[in-house]
PDB file of N, CA, C, O and CB in Angstrom:
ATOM      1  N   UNK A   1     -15.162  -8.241  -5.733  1.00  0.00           N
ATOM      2  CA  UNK A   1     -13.940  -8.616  -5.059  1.00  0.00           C
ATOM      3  C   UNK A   1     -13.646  -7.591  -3.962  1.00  0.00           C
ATOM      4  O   UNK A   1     -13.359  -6.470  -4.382  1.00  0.00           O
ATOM      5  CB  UNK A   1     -12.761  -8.718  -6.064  1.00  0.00           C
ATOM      6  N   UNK A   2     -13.664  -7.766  -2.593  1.00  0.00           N
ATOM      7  CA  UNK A   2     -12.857  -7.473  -1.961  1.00  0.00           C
ATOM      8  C   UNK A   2     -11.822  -7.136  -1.136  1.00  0.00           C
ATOM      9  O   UNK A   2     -11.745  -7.729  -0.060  1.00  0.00           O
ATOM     10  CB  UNK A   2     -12.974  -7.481  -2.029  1.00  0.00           C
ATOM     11  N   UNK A   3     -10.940  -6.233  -1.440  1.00  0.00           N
ATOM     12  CA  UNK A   3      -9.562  -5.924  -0.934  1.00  0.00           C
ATOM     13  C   UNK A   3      -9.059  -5.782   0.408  1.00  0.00           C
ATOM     14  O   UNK A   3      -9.409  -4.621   0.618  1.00  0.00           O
ATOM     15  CB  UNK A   3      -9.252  -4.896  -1.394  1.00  0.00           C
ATOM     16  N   UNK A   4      -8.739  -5.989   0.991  1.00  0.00           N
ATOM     17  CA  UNK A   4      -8.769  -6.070   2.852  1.00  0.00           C
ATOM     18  C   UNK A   4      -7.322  -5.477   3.142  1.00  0.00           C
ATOM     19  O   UNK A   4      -6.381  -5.724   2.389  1.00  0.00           O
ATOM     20  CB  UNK A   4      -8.912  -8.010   3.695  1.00  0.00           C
ATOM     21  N   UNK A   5      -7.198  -4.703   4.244  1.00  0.00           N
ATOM     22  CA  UNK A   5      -5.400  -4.199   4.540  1.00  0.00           C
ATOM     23  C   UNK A   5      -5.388  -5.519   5.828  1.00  0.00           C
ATOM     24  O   UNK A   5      -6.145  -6.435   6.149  1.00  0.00           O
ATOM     25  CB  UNK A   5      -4.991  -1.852   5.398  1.00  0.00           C
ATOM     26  N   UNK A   6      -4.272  -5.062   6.222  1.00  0.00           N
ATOM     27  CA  UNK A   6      -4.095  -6.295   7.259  1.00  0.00           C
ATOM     28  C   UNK A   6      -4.544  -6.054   8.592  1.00  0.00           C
ATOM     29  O   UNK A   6      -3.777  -6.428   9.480  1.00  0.00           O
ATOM     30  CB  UNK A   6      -2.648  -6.718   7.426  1.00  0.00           C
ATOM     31  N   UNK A   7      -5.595  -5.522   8.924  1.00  0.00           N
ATOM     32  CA  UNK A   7      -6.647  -5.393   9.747  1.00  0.00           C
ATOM     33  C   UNK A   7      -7.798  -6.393   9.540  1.00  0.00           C
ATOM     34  O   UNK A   7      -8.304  -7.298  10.204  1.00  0.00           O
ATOM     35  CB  UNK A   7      -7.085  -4.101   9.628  1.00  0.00           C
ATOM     36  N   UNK A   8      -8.012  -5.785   8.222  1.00  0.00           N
ATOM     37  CA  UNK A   8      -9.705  -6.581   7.540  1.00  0.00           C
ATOM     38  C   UNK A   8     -10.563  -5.129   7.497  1.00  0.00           C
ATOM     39  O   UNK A   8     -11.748  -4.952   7.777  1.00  0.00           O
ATOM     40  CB  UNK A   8     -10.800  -8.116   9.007  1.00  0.00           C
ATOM     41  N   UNK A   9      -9.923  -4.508   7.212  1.00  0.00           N
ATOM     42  CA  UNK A   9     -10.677  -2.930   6.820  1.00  0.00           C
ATOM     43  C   UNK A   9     -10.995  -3.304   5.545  1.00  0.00           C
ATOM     44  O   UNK A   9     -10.242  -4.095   4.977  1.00  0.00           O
ATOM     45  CB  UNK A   9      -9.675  -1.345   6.829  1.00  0.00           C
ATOM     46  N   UNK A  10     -11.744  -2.984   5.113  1.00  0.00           N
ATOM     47  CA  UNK A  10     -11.925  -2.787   3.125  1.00  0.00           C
ATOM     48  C   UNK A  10     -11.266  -1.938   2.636  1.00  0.00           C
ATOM     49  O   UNK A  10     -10.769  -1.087   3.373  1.00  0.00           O
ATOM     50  CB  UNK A  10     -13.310  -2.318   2.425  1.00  0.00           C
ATOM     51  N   UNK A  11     -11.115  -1.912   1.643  1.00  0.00           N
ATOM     52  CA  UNK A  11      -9.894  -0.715   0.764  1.00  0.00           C
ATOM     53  C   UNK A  11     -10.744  -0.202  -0.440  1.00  0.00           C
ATOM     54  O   UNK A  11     -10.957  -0.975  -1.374  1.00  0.00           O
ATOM     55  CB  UNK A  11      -8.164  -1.603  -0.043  1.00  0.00           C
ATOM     56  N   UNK A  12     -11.302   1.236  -0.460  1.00  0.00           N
ATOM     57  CA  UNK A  12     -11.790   1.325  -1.969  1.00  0.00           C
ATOM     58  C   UNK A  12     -10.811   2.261  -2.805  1.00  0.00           C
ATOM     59  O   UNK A  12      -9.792   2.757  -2.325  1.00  0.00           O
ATOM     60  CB  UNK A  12     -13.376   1.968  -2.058  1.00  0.00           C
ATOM     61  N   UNK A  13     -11.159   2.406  -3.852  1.00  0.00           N
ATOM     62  CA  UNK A  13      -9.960   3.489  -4.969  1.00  0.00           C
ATOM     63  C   UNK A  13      -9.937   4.395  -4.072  1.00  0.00           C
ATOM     64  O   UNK A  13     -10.760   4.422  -3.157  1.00  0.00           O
ATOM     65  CB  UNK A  13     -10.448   4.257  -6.706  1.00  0.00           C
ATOM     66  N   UNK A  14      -8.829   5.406  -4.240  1.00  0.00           N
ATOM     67  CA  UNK A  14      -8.644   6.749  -3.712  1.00  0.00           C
ATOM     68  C   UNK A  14      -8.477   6.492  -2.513  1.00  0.00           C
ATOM     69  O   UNK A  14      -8.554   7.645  -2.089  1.00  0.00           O
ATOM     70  CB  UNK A  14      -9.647   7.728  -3.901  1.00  0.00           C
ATOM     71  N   UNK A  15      -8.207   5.522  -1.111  1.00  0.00           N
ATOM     72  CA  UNK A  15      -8.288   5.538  -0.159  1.00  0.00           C
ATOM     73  C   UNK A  15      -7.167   5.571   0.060  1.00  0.00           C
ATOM     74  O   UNK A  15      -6.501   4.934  -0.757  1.00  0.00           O
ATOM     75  CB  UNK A  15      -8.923   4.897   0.275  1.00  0.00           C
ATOM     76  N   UNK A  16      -6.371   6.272   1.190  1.00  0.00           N
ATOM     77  CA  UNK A  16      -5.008   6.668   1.841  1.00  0.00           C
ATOM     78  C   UNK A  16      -4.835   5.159   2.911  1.00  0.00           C
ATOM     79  O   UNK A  16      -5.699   4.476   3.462  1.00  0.00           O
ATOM     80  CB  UNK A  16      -5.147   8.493   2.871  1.00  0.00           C
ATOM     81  N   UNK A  17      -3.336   5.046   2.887  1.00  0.00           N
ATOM     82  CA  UNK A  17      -2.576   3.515   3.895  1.00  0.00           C
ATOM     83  C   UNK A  17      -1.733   4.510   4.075  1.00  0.00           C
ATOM     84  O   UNK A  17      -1.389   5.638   3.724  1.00  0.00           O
ATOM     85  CB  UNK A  17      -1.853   1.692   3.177  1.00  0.00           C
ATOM     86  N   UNK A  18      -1.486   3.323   4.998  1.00  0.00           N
ATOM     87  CA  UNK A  18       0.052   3.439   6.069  1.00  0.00           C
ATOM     88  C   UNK A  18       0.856   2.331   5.728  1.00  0.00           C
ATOM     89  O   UNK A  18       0.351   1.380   5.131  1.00  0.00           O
ATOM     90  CB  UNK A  18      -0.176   3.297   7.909  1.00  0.00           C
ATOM     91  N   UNK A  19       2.283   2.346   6.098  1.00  0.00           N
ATOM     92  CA  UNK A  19       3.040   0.898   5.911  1.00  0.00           C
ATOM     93  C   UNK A  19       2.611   0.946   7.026  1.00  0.00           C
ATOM     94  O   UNK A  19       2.062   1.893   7.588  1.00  0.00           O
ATOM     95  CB  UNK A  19       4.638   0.495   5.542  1.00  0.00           C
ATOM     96  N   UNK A  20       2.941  -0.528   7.576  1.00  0.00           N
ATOM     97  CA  UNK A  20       3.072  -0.768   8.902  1.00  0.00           C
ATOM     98  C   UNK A  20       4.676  -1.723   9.286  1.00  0.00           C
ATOM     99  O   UNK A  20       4.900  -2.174  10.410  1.00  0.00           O
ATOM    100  CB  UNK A  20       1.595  -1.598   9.295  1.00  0.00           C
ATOM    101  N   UNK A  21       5.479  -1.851   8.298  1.00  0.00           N
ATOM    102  CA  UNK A  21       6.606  -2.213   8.112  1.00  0.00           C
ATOM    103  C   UNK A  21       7.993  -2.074   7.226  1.00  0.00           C
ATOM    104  O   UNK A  21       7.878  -2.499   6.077  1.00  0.00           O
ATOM    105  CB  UNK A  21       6.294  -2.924   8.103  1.00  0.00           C
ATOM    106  N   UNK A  22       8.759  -1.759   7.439  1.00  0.00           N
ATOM    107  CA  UNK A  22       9.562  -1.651   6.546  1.00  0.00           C
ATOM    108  C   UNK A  22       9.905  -1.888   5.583  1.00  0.00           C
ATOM    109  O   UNK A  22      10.474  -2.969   5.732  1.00  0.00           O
ATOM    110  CB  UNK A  22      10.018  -1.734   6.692  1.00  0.00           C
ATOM    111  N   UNK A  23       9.990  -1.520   4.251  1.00  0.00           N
ATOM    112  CA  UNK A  23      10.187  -2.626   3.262  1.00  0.00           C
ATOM    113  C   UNK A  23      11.369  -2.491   2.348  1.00  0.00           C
ATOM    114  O   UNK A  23      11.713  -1.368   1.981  1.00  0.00           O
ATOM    115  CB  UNK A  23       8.992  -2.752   2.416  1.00  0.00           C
ATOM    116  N   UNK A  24      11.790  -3.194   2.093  1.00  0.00           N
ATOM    117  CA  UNK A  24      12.909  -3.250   0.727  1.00  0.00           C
ATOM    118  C   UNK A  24      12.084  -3.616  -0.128  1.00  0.00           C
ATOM    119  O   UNK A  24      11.070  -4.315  -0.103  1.00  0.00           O
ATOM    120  CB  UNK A  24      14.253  -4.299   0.679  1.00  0.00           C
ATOM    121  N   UNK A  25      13.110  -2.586  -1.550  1.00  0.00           N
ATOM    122  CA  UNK A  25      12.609  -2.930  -2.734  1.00  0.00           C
ATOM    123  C   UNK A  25      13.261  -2.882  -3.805  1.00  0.00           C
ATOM    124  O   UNK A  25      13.813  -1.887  -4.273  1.00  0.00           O
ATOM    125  CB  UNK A  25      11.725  -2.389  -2.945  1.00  0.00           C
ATOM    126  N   UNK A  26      13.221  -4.208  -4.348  1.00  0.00           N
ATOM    127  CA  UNK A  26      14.634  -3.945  -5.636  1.00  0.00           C
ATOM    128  C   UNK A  26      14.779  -3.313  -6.371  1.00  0.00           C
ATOM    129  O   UNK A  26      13.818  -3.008  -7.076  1.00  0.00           O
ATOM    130  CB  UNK A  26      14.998  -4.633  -6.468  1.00  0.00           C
ATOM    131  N   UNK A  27      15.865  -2.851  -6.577  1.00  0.00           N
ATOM    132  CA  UNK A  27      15.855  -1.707  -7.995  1.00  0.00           C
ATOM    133  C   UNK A  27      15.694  -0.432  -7.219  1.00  0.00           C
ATOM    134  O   UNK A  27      15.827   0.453  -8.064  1.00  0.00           O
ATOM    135  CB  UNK A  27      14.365  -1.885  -9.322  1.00  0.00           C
ATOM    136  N   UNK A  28      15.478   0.116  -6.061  1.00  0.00           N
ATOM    137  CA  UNK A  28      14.858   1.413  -5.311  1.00  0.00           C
ATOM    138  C   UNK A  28      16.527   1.359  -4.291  1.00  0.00           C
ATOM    139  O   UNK A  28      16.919   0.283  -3.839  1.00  0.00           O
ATOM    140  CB  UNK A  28      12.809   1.081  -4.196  1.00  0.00           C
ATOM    141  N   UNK A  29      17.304   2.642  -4.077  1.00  0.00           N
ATOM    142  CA  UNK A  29      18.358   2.903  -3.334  1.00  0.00           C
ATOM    143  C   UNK A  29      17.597   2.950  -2.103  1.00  0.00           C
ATOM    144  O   UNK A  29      18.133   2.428  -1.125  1.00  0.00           O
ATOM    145  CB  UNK A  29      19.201   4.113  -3.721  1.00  0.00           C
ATOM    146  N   UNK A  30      16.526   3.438  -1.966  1.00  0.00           N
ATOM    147  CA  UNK A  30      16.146   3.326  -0.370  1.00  0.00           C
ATOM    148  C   UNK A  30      14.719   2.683   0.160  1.00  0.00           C
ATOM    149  O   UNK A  30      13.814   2.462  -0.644  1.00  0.00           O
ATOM    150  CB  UNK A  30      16.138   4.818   0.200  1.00  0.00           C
ATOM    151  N   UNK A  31      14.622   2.481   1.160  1.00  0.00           N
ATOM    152  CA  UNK A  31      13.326   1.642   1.885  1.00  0.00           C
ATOM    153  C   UNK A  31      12.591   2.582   1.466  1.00  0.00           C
ATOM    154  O   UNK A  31      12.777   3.754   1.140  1.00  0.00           O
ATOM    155  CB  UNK A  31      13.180   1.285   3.592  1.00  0.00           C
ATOM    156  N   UNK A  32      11.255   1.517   1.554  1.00  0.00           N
ATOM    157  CA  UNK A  32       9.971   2.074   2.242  1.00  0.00           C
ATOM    158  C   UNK A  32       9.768   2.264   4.168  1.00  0.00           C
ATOM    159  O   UNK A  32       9.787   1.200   4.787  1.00  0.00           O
ATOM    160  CB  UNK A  32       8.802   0.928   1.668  1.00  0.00           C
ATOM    161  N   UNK A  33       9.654   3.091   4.694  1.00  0.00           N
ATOM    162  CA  UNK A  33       9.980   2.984   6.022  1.00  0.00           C
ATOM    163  C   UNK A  33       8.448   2.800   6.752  1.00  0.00           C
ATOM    164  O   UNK A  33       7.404   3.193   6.232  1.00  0.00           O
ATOM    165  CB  UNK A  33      10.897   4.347   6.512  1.00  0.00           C
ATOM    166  N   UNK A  34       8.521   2.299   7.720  1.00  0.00           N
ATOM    167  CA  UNK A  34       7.430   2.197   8.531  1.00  0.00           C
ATOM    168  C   UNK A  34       6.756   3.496   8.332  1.00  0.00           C
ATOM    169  O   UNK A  34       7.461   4.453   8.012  1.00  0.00           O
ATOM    170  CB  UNK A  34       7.776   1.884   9.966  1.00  0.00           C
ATOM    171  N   UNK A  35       5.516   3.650   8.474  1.00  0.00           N
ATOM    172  CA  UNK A  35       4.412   4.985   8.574  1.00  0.00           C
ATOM    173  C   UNK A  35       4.581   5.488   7.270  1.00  0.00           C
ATOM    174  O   UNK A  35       5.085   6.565   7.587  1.00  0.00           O
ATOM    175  CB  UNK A  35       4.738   6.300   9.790  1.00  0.00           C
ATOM    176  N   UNK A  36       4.565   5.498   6.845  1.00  0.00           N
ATOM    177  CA  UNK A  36       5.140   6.053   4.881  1.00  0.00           C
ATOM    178  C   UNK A  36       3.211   5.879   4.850  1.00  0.00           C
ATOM    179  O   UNK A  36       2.505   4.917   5.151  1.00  0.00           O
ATOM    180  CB  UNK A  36       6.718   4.245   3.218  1.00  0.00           C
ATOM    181  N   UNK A  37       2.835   7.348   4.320  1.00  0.00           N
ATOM    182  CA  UNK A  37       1.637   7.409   3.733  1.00  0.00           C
ATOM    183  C   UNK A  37       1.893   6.956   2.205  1.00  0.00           C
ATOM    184  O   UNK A  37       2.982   7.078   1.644  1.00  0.00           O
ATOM    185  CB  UNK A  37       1.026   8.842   3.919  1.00  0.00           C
ATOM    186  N   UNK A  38       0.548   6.330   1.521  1.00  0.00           N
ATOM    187  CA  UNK A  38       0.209   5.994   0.492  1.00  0.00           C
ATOM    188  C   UNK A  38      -0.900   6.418  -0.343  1.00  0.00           C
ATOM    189  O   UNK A  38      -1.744   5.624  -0.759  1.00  0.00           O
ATOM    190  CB  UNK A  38       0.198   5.075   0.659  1.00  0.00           C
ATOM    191  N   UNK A  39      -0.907   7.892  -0.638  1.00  0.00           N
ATOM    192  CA  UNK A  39      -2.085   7.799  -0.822  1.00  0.00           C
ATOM    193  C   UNK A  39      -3.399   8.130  -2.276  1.00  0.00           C
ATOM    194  O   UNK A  39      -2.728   8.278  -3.298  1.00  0.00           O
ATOM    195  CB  UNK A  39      -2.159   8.426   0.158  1.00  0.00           C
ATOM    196  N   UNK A  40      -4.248   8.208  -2.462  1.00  0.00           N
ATOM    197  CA  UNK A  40      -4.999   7.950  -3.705  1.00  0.00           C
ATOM    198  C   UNK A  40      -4.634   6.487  -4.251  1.00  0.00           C
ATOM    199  O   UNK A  40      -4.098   6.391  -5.355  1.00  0.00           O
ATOM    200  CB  UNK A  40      -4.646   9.097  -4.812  1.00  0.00           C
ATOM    201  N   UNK A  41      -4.873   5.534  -3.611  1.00  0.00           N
ATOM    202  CA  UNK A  41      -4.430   4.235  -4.238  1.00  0.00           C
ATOM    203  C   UNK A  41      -5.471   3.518  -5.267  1.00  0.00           C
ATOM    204  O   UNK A  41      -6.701   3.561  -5.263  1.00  0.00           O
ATOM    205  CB  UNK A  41      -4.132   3.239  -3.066  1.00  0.00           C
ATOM    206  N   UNK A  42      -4.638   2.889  -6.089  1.00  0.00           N
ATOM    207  CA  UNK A  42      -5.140   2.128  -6.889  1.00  0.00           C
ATOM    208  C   UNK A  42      -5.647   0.571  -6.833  1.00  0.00           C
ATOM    209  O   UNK A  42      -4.861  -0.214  -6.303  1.00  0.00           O
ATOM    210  CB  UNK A  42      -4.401   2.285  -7.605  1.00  0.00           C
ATOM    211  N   UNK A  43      -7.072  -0.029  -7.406  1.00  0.00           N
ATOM    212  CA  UNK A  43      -7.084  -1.466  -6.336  1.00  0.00           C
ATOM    213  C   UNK A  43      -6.669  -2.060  -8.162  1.00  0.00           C
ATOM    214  O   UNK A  43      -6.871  -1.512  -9.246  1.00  0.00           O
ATOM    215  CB  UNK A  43      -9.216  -2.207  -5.093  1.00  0.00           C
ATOM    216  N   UNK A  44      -5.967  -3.525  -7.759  1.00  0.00           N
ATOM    217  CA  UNK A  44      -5.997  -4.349  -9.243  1.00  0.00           C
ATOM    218  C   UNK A  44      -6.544  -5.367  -9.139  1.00  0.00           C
ATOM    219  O   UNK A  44      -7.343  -5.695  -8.262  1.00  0.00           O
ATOM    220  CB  UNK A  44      -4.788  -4.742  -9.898  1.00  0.00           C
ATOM    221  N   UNK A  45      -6.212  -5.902  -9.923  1.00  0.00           N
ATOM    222  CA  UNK A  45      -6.802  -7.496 -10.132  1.00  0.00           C
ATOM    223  C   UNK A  45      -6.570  -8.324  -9.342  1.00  0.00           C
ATOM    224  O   UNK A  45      -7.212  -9.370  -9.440  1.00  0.00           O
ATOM    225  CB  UNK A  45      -6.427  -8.197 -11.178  1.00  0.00           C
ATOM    226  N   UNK A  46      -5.707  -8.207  -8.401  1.00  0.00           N
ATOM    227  CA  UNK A  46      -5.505  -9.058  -7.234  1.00  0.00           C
ATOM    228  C   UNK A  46      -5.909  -9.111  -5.878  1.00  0.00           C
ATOM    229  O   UNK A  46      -4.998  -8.625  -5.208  1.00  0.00           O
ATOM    230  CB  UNK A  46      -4.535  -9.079  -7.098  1.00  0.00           C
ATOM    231  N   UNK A  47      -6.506  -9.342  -5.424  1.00  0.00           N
ATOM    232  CA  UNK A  47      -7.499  -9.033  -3.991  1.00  0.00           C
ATOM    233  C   UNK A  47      -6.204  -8.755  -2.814  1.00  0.00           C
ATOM    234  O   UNK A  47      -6.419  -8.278  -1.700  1.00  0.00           O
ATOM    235  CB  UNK A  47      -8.744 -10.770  -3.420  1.00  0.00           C
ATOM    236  N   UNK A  48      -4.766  -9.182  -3.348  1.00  0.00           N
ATOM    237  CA  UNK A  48      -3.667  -8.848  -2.230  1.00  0.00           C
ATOM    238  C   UNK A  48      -2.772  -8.113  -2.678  1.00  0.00           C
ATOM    239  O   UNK A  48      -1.582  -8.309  -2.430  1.00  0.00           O
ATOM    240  CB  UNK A  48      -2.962  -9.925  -1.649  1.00  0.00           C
ATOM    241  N   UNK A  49      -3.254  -7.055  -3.482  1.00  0.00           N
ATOM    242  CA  UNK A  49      -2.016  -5.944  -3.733  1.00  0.00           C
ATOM    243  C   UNK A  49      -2.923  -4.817  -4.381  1.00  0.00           C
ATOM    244  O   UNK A  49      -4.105  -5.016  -4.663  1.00  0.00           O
ATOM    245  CB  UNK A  49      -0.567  -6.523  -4.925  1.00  0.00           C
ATOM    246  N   UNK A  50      -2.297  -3.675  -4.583  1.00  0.00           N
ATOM    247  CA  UNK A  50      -3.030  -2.271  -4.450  1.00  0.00           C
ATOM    248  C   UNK A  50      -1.659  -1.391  -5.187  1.00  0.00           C
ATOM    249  O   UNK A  50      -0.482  -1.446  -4.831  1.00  0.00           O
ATOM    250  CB  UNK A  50      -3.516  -1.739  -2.479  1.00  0.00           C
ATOM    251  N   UNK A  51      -2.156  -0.719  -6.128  1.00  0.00           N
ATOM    252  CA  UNK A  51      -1.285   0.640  -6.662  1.00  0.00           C
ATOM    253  C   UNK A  51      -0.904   1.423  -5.834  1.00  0.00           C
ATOM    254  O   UNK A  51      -1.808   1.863  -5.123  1.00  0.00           O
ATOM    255  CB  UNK A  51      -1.895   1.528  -7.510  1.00  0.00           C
ATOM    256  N   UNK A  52       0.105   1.790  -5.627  1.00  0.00           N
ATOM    257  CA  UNK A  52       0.061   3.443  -5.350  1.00  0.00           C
ATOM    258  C   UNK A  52       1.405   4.179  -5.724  1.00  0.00           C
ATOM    259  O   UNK A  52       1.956   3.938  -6.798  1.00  0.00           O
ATOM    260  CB  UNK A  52      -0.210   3.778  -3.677  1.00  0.00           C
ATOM    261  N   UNK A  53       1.749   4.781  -5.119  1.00  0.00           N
ATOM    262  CA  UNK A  53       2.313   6.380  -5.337  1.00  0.00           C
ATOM    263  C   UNK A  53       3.733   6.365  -4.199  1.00  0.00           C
ATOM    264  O   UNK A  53       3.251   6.647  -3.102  1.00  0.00           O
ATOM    265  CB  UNK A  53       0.806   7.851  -4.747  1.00  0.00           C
ATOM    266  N   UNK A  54       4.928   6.195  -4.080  1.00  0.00           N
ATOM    267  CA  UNK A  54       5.621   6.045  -3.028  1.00  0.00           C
ATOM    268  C   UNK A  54       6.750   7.463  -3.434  1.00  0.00           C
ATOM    269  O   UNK A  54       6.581   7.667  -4.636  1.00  0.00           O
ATOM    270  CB  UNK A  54       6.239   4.336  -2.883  1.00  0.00           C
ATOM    271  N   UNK A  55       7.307   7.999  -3.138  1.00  0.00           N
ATOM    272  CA  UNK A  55       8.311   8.974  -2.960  1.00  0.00           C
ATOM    273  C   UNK A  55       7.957   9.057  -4.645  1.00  0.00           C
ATOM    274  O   UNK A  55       8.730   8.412  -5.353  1.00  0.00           O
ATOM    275  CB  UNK A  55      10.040   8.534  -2.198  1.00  0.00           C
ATOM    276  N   UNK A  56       7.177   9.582  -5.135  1.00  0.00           N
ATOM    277  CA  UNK A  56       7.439   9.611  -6.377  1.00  0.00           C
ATOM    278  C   UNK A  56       7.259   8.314  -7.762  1.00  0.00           C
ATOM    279  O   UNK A  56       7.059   8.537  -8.956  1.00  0.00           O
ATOM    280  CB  UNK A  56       8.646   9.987  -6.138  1.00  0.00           C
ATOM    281  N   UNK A  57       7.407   7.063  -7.109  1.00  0.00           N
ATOM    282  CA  UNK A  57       7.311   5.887  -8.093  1.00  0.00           C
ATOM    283  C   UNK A  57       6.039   5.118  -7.927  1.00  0.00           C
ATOM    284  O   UNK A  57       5.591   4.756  -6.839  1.00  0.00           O
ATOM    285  CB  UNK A  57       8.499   4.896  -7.913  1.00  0.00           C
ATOM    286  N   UNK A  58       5.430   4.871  -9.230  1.00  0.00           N
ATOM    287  CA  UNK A  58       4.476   4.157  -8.906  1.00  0.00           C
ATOM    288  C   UNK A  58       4.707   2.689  -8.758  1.00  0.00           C
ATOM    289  O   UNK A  58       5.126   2.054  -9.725  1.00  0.00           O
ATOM    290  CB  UNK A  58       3.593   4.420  -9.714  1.00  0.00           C
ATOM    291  N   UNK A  59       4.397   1.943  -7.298  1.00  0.00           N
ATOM    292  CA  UNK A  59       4.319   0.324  -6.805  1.00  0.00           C
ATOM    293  C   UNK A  59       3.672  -0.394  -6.724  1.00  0.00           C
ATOM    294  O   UNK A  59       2.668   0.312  -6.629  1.00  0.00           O
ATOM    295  CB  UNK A  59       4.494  -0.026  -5.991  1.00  0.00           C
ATOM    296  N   UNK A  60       3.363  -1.236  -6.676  1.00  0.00           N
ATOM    297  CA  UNK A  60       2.893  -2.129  -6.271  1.00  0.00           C
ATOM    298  C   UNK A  60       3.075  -2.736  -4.910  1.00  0.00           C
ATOM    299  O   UNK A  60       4.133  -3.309  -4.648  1.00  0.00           O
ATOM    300  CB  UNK A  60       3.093  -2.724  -7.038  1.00  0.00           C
ATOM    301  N   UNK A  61       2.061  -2.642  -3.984  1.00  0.00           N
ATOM    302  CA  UNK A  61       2.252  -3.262  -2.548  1.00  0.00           C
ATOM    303  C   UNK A  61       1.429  -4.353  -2.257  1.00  0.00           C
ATOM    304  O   UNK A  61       0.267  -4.449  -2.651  1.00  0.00           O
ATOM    305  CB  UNK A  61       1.996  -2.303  -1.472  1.00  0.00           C
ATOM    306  N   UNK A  62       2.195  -5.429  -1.364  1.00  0.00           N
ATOM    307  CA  UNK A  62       1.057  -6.312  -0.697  1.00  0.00           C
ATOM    308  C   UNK A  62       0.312  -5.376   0.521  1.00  0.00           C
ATOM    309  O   UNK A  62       0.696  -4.448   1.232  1.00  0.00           O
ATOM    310  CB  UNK A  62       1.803  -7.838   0.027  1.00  0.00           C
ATOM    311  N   UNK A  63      -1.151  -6.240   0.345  1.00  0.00           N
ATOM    312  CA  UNK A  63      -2.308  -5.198   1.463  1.00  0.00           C
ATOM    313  C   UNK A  63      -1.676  -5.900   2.502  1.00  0.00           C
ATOM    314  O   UNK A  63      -1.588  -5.132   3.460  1.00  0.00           O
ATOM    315  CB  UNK A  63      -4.395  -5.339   1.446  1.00  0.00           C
ATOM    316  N   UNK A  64      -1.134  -7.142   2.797  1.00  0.00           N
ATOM    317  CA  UNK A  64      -0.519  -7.171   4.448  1.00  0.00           C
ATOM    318  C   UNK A  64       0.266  -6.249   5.073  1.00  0.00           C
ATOM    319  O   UNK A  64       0.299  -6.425   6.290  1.00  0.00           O
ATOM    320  CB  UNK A  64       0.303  -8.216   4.704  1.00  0.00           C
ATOM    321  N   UNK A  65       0.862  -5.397   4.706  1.00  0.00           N
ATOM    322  CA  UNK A  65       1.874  -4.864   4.952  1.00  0.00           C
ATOM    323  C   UNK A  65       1.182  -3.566   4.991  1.00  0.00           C
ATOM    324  O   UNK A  65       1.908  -2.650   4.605  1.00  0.00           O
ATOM    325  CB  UNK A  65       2.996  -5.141   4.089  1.00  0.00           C
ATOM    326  N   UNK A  66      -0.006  -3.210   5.341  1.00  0.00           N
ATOM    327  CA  UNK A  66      -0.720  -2.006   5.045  1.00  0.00           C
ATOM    328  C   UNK A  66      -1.574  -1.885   5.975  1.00  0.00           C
ATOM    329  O   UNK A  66      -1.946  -2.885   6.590  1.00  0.00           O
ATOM    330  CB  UNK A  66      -1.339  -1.922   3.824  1.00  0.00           C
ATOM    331  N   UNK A  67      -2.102  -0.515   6.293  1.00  0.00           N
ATOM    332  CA  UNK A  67      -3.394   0.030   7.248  1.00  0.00           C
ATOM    333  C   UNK A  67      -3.859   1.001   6.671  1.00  0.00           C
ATOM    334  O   UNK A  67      -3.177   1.893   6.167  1.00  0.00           O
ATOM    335  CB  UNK A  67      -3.152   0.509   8.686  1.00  0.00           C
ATOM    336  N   UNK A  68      -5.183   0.940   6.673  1.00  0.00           N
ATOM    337  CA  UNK A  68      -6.058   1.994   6.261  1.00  0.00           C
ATOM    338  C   UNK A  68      -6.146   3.333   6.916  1.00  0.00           C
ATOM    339  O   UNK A  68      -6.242   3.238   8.140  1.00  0.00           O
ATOM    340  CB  UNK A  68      -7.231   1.513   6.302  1.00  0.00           C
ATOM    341  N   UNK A  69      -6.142   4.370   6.522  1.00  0.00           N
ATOM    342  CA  UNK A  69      -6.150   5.838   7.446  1.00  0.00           C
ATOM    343  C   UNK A  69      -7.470   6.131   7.552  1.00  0.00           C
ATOM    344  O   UNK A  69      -8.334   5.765   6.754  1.00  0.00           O
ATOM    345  CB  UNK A  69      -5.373   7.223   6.785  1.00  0.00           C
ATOM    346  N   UNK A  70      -7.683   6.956   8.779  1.00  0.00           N
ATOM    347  CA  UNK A  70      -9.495   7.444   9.051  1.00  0.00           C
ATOM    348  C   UNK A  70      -9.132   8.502   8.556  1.00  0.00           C
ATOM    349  O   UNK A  70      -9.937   9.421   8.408  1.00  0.00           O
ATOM    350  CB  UNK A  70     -10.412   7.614  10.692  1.00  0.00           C
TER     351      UNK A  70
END
C-alpha cells in the first residue's frame, strides 16, 4: 500500500510533513496552523491518513492536507 501527501510524494514511517492548511480540531482549544511540522510519522491502515505527533497530542491527519519535507 501506498501512502501519497497531496503532491503524490510517497510517505514512509519516520518521515517529517508540513500542514499545508489550517486545521480545526475537535476537542483541541487551538488550530493546527499552516506550516506546523509533523514529524517521525506513523503510516496506518488507511492509504489517506498518517499518525503523528502535533504540539504534544498524538493525531490522526488526512495526507491531503500534507507535504512531505526534503
Amino acid at each position: 500500500m501506498e501512502v501519497k501527501d497531496s503532491n503524490g510524494n510517497i510517505l514512509n514511517e519516520g518521515d517529517s510533513v508540513t500542514v499545508i492548511k489550517t486545521l480545526k480540531v475537535k476537542g483541541m482549544s487551538s488550530d493546527i496552523k499552516q506550516g506546523t511540522a509533523v514529524k517521525n510519522i506513523r503510516l496506518t491502515n488507511d492509504p489517506g491518513a498518517i499518525e503523528g505527533r502535533v504540539n504534544g497530542t498524538v493525531l490522526v491527519l488526512k495526507t491531503m492536507f500534507l507535504k512531505k519535507k526534503n
